[in-house]
N, C-alpha and C positions, 0 to 999 in steps of 0.2 A: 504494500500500500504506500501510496507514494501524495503528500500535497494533501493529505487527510482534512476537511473541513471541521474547526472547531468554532463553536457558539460565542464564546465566551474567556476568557484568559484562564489556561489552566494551571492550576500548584498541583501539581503532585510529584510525592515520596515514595521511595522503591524504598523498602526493606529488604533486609535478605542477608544471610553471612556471606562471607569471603569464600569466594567458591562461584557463587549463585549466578553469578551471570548478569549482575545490576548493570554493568558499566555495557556490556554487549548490548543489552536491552536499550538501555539510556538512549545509543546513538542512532537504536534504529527506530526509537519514538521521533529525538530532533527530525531528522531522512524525514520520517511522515507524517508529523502534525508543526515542524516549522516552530520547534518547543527549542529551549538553550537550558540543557544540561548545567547546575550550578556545583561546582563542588567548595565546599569551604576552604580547602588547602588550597586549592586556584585561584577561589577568592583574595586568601590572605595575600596570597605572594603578588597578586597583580596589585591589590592595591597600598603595599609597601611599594612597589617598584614605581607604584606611579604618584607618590608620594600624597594621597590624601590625608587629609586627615585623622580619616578612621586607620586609614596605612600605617601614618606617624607612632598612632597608639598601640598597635597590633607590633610595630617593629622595638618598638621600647622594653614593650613585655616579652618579646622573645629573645630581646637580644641579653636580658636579664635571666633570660634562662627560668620565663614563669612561663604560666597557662593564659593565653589569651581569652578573656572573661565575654560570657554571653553577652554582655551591650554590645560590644566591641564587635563581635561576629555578626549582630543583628543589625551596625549599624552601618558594615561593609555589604552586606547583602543585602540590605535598605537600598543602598546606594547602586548598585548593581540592578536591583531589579530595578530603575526610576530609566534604564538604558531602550533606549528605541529596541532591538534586537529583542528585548524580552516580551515584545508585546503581545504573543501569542501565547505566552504562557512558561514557565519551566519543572524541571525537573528536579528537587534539591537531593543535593547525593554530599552525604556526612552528618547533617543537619536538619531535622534534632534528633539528638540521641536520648535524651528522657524525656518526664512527661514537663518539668519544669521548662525545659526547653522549646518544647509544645506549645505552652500556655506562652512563652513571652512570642513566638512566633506566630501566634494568633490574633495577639494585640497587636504586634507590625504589621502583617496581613489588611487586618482592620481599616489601620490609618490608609490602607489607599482604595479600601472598599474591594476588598479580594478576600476570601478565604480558602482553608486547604479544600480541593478540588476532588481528591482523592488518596488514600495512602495505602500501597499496593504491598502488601507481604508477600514476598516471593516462598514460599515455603517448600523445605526441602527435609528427604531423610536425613540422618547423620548418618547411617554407616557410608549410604549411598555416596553422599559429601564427601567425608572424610576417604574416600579411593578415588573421587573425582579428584580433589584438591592434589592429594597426594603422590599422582601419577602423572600431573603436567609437565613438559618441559617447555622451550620455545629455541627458537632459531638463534644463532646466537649473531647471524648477520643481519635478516630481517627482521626477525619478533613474531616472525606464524608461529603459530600455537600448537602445540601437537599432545596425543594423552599415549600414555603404553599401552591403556585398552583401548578406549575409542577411536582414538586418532593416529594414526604409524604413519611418517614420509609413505609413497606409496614405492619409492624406491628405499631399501633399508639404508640407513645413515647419509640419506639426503635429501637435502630441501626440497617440498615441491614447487615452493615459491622460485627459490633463486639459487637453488643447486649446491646450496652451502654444505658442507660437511660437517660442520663446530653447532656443538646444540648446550646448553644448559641449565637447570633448574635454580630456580629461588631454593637459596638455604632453608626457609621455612614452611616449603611447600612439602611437608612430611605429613607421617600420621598422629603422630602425637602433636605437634602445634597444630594443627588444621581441629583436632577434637578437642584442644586447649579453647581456639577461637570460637569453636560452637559453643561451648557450654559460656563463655563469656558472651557472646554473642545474643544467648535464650535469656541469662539474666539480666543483660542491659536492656533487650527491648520489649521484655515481656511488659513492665510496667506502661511502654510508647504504645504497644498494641490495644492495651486495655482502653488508654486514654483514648484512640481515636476508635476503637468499634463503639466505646459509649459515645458519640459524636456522629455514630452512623455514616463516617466515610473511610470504610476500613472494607479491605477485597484482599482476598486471598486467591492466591494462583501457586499451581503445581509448579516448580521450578526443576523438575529432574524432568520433564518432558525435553521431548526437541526442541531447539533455537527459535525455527519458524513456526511450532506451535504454541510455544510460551509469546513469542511475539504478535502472534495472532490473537492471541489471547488480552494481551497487555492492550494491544490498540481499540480493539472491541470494548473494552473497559474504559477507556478513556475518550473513545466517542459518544458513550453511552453516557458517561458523566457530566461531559463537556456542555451536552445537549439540553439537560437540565435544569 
């Protein structure tokens, strides 16, 4: 689906651990509803580099070696979403990660007559996860993506992108840290979940399906909201 017609400016959040496939999903909502992907870490560093204000504060606190405080992030993605490009809507990917998080991102929301639109729980098994995660490698020229189960070079030890020979894995992409990040993953967001199905915009979607049926899925969901 390409050029997807939305109603109305849309916020939505992909949940999901590390594994899940948020960021694959993310770029192929922007491709078909003309949505901008926000992640806070990109946030922060674009608006250090481009020295605003909210930048100046967020560089202070890190360069101090602290935690950049929720105004601070709420006031850089304020500023961000106020950007022509966003006007069809985004995606927020990091943000919020609790439900206090939630609540003050509902009150900025507010100030410009927008609320969240939808917040999509990618949900997945754990063992399933944990042999997904733990079996990626990628290209070490290009960055294509390969699994030891599902995905092999179709020629063995070479790229099918670009012929490369050299492949390597993330030091973290085991079984024990990947089952580490689920179980931190189910207690950080169990409380986010709760807050937005009592809110009635909370959907859940199978995320161990296939690519194009969790994405068929994802978009159906978000035209169905949009329209609303």
């Amino acid at each position: 689906m390409e050029n997807a017609t939305i109603t109305r400016p849309a916020v939505l959040i992909l949940l999901g651990p590390p594994g899940a496939g948020k960021g694959t999903q993310a770029r192929m909502l922007e491709e078909s509803f003309g949505l901008v992907q926000l992640s806070t870490g990109d946030l922060l560093r674009a608006a250090v580099a481009a020295g605003t204000e909210a930048g100046q504060q967020a560089k202070a606190v890190m360069e101090a070696g602290g935690l950049v405080s929720d105004d601070i992030v709420l006031a850089i993605l304020r500023d961000r979403m106020a950007e022509p490009d966003t006007g069809k809507g985004v995606i927020l990917d990091g943000f919020p990660r609790t439900a206090g998080q939630a609540e003050a991102l509902d009150g900025l929301l507010a100030q410009a007559g927008l609320s969240v639109t939808s917040v999509i729980s990618m949900e997945v098994d754990d063992a399933a996860m944990i042999a997904r995660v733990a079996g990626r490698y990628t290209c070490a020229g290009c960055g294509e993506g390969y699994h030891d189960e599902f995905k092999l070079p179709a020629t063995a030890g070479v790229c099918d992108r670009c012929g490369g020979t050299a492949f390597k894995r993330r030091a973290d992409d085991n079984a024990e840290t990947a089952g580490a990040r689920l179980t931190a993953y189910h207690a950080q967001t169990a409380p986010l979940i709760a807050y937005y199905e009592a809110r009635g915009v909370l959907e859940r979607i199978d995320a161990m399906s296939g690519i194009d049926t969790v994405a068929s899925g994802l978009a159906a969901i978000v035209t169905r909201v949009s329209a609303q």
